[in-house]
C-alpha positions in Angstrom: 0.0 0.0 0.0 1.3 3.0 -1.2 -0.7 5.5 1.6 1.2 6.4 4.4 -0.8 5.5 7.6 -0.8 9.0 9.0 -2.4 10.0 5.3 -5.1 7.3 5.5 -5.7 8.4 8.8 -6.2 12.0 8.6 -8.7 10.9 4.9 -10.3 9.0 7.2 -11.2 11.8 9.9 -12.2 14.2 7.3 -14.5 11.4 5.4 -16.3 10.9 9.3 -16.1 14.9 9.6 -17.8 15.0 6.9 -20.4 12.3 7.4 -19.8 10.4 4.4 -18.4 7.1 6.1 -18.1 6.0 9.7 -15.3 4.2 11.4 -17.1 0.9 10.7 -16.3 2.0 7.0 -13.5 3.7 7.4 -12.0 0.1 8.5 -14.0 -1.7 5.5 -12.1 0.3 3.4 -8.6 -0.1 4.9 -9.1 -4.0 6.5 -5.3 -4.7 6.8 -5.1 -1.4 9.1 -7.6 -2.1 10.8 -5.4 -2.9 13.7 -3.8 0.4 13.6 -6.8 2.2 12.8 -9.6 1.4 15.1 -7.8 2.8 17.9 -6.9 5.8 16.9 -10.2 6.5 15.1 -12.1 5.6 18.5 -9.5 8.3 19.8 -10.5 10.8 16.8 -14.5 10.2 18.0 -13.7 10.8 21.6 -11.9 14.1 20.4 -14.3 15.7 18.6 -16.3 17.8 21.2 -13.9 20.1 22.0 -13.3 21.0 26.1 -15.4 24.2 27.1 -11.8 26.4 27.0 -10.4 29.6 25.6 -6.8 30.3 26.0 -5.8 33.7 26.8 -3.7 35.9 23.9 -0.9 36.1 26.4 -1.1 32.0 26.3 -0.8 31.5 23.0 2.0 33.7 22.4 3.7 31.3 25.0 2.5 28.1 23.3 4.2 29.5 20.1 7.4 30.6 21.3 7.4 27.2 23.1 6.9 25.7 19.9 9.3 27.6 18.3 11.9 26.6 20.9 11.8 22.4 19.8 11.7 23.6 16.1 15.5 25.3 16.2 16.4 23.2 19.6 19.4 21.3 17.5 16.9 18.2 17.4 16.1 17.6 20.6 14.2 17.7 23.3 14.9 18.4 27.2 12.3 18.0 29.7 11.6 21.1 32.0 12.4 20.1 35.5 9.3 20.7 37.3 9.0 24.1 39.2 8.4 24.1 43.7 10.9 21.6 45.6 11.2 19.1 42.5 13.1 22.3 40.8 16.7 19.8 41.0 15.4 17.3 39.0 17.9 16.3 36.7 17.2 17.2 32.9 16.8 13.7 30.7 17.4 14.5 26.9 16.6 12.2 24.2 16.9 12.8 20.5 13.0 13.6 18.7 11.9 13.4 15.6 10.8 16.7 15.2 8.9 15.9 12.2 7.1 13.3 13.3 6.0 15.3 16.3 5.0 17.8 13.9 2.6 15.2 11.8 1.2 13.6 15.1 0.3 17.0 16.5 -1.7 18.3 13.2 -3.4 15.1 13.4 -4.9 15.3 16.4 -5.5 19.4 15.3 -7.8 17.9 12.6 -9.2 15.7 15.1 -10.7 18.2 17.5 -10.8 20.9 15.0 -9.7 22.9 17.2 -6.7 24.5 15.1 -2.6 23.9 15.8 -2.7 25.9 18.8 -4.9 23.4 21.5 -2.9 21.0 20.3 0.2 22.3 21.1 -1.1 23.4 23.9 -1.9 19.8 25.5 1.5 19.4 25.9 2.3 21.2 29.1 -1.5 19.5 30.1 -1.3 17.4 33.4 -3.4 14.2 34.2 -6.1 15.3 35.4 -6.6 19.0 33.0 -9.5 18.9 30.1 -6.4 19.0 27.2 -4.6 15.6 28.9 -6.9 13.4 26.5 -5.8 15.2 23.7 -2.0 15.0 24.7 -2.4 11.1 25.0 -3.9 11.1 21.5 -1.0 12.8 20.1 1.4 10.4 21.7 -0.3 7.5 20.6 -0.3 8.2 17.0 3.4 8.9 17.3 3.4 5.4 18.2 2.0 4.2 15.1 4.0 6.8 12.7 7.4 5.7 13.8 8.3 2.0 12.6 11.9 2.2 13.0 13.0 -0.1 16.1 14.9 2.3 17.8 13.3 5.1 17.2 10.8 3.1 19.0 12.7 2.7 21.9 13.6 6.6 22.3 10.2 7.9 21.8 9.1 5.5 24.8 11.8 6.7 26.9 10.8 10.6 26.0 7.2 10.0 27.1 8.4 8.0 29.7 10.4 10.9 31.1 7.5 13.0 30.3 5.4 10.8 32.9 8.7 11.8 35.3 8.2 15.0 35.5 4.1 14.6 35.5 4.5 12.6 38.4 6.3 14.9 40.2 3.6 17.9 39.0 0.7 16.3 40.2 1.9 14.6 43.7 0.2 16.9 45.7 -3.2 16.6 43.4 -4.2 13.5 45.1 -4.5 9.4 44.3 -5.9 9.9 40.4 -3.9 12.3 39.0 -0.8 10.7 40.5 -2.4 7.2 39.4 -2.6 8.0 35.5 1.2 9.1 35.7 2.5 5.9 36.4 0.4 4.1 35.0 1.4 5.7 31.5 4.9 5.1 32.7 4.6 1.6 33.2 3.6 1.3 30.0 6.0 3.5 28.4 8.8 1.1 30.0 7.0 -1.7 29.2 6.7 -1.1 25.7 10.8 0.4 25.3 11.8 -3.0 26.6 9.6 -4.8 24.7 11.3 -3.0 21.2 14.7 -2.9 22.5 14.2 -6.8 22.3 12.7 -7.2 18.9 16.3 -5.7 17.7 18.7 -8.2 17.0 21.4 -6.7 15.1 24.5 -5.1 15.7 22.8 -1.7 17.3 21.1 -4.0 20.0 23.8 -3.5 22.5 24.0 0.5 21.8 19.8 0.5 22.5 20.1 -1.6 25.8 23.0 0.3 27.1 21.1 3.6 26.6 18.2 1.7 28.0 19.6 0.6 31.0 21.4 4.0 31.9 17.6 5.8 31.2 15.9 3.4 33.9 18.8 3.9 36.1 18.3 7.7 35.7 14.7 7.8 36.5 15.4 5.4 39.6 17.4 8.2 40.7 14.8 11.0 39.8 11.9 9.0 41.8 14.3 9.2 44.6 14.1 12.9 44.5 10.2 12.9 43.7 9.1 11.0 46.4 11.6 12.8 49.0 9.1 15.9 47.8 6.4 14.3 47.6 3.6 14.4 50.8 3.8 11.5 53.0 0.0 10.3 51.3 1.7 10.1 47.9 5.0 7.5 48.7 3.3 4.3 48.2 2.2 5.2 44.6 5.4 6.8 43.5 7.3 3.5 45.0 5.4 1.7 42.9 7.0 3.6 39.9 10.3 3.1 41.6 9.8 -0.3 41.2 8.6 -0.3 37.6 12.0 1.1 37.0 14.0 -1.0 38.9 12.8 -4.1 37.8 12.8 -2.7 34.2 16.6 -1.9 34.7 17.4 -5.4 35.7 15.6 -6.8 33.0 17.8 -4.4 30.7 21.1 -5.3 32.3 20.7 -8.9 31.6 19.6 -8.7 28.3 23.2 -6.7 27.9 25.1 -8.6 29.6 24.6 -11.4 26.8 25.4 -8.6 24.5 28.3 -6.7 26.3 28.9 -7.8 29.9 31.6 -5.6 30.4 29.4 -2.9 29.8 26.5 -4.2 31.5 28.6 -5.1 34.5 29.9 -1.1 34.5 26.1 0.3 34.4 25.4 -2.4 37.6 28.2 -1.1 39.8 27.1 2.8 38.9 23.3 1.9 40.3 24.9 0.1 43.1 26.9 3.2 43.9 23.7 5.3 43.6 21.8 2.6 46.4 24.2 3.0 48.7 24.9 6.7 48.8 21.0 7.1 49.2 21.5 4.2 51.6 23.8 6.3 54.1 21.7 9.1 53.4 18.4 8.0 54.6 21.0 6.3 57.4 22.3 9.8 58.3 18.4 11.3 58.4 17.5 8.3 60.7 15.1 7.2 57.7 15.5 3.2 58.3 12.3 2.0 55.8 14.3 3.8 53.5 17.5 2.4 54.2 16.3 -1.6 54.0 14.3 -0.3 51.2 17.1 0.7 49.2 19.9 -2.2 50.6 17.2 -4.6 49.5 17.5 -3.2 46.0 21.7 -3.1 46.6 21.2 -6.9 47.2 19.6 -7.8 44.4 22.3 -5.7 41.9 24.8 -7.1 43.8 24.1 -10.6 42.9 22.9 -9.2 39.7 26.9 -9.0 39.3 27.7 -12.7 40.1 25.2 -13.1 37.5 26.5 -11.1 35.0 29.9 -12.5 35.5 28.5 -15.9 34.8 27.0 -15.4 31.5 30.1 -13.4 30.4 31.9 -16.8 31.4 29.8 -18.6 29.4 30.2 -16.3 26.4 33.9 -16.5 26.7 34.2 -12.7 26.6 35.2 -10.0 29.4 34.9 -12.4 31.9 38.4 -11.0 33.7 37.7 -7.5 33.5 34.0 -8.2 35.1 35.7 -10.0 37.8 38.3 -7.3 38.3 35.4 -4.2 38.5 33.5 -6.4 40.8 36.6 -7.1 43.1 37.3 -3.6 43.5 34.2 -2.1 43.8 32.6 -4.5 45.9 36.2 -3.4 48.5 34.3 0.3 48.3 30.7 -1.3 48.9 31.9 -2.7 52.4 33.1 0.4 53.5 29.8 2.0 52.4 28.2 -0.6 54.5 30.4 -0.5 57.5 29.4 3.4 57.5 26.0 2.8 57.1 26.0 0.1 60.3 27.1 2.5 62.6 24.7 4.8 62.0 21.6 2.8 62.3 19.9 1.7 65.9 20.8 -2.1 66.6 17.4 -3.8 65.5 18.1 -2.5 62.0 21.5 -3.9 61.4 20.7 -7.1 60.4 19.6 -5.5 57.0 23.2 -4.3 56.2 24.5 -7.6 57.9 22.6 -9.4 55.3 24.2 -6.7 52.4 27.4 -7.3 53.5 27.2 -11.2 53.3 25.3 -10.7 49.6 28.8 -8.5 48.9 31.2 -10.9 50.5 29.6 -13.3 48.1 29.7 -11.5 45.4 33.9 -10.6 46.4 34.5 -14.5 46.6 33.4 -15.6 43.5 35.5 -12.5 41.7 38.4 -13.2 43.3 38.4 -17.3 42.9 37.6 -15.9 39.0 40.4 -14.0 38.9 42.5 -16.5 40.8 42.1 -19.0 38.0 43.1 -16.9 35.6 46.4 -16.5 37.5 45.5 -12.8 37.4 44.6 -11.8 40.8 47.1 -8.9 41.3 46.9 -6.3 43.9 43.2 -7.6 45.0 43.2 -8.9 48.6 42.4 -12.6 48.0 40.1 -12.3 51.4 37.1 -9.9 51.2 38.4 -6.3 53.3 35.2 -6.4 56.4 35.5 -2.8 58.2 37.8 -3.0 60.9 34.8 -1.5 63.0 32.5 -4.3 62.3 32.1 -6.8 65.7 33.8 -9.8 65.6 30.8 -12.0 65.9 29.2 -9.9 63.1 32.0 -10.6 60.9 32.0 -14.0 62.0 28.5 -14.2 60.5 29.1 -12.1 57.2 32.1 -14.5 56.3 30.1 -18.1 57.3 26.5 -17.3 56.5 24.0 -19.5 57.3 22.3 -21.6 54.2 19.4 -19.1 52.2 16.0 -20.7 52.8 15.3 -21.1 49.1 11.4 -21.0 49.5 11.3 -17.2 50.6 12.4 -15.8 46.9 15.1 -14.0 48.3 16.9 -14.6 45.4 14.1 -13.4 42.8 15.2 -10.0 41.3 12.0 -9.3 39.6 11.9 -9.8 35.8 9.8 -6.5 34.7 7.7 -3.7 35.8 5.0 -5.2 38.2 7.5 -7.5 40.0 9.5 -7.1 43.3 12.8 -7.1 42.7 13.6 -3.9 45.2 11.5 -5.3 48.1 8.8 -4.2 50.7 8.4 -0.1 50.6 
């Protein structure tokens, strides 16, 4: 078929406009489409009364220079970090098909008939405002203009960072609002992963890596939303946290059988971000947050034995994944010795249990590495803080056997799971 779907689209909205067919007909005529089409026709239907709104001159003047700003922006795109205490929210930028953002946007125009401007305009909308349906509209039809893999992949991570800084605008705006933001995330994540593994060529490692360092960036950036966020709102936005996390294991395994040097290096930077929030909350007296987080330091730490396994079994990096194991895991247990002296006795057994997880994770590197003949500098026994009791160090070197049956070993495997734990 020689019709472009966003031209069969917008010649079906003008046939309905103008009463000569309905969708029924519309996807009579097109019946391979149909697919494609219904949706975004039932989307064009639900468009077409216009919300009761009149933007102000001084608005549209805004909305243009806004506009005007992506058109000569170099190609991309940079979130705005939201305004109140969310303002140090780290700006994510990912490359945008300006055109295609351009087609998508006069499409849903035609839809509501509303002229360029609303539509434009729905972009700054929030869950919750009158132009948010409209904004969704434009995103989905994105969706079905861009076919290229991973192109896919970055204009699911865009909208995913746009439901970032959504979440963070409506947290104070109660359960819904809050609700719709993460649930669009989940399903932005959802469907990134889901493209980054249709690719199977030489660019898959490049989209996984950029994957993996995205989820690992919006981990961080939940952090900071839910340390703003009231007390009511926590539960919902760790709920995202998780969608991330588990998302970002998900990714680092699918690289590691790709580049497990690389996916090792992105491991130990997100295990360097759990601990430092670790001591944090440690320092603020914060302890859910501290098991919180050291439960999701556990499960990238053995995340890294893994990762050292499969690039065994590849044949490939599996020294220099030992070695950056080794030596970071050296720096983890001095996090962790800091971190158990700042936190009341009942709560230590949760960095007790961190510390074995590292210890493990410092063995097998070093019996790697010993193999190979290539051990070096790196103590051949794991450094314990000098500060830690002897009968706790006694316990962190000889742990007892892991009752298999409780699934502490189950990282999750994708948004929905529970690989970080109990918030």
């Amino acid at each position: 078929m020689s019709k472009k779907i966003e031209e069969i689209l917008l010649e079906c909205i003008e046939s309905i406009e103008a009463g000569k067919l309905d969708i029924y007909g519309c996807l009579k005529r097109y019946p391979s489409l149909r697919e494609e089409l219904e949706p975004l026709l039932n989307i064009a239907i639900g468009l077409r009364e216009p919300p009761d709104i009149r933007p102000s001159q001084d608005f549209k003047i805004r909305a243009r220079v806004s506009l005007m700003d992506h058109i000569y922006a170099d190609g991309r795109a940079t979130k705005l970090s939201p305004a109140g205490p969310i303002a140090a929210l780290k700006r994510i930028a990912y490359p945008v098909r300006l055109r295609t953002a351009t087609v998508a946007i006069a499409v849903v125009a035609a839809v509501c008939g509303l002229g360029g401007g609303f539509a434009y305009a729905s972009q700054d909308s929030l869950p919750g405002d009158n132009l948010y349906p409209v904004k969704l509209g434009t995103e989905q039809i994105r969706r079905v203009i861009t076919v290229d893999d991973v192109d896919e992949v970055t204009l699911e991570l865009e909208l995913a960072n746009t439901r970032l800084g959504e979440m963070a605008a409506v947290a104070h705006r109660g359960y819904e609002p809050l609700s719709t933001a993460i649930d669009g995330y989940e399903k932005n994540i959802a469907l990134a992963l889901e493209n980054a593994e249709d690719i199977e060529d030489t660019i898959s490692a490049n989209t996984l890596e950029i994957l993996a360092l995205a989820t690992s960036e919006h981990i961080e950036t939940l952090d900071l939303i839910e340390d703003a966020a009231p007390e009511e709102a926590s539960y919902r936005i760790q709920q995202a946290s998780e969608i991330a996390f588990n998302a970002h294991v998900r990714t680092l395994r699918d690289l590691a059988a790709e580049n497990p040097i690389r996916a090792a290096e992105v491991n130990l930077a997100t295990i360097e971000s759990r601990l430092s929030r670790a001591r944090t909350k440690a320092e603020e007296n914060q302890l859910d947050e501290v098991e919180a987080t050291l439960s999701q330091f556990q499960v990238l730490s053995r995340l890294g034995e893994e990762i050292s396994q499969i690039s065994k079994g590849l044949g490939n990096g599996s020294a220099q994944v030992d070695e950056l194991n080794a030596r970071a895991t050296s720096a983890h247990l001095e996090v962790l010795g800091i971190i158990y002296g700042k936190i009341p006795e009942q709560t230590r057994s949760t960095v007790e249990d961190a510390m074995t997880d590292s210890v493990e994770a410092y063995d097998q590197a070093v019996e790697g590495l010993q193999e190979k003949g290539i051990l070096n500098d790196i103590p051949g026994e794991p450094p314990i803080p000098e500060d830690i009791p002897g009968d706790v160090k006694e316990r962190i070197l000889k742990p007892e056997p892991k009752d298999s049956s409780n699934g502490s070993g189950d990282s999750g495997d994708g948004p929905g799971g529970s690989g970080n734990g109990p918030r």
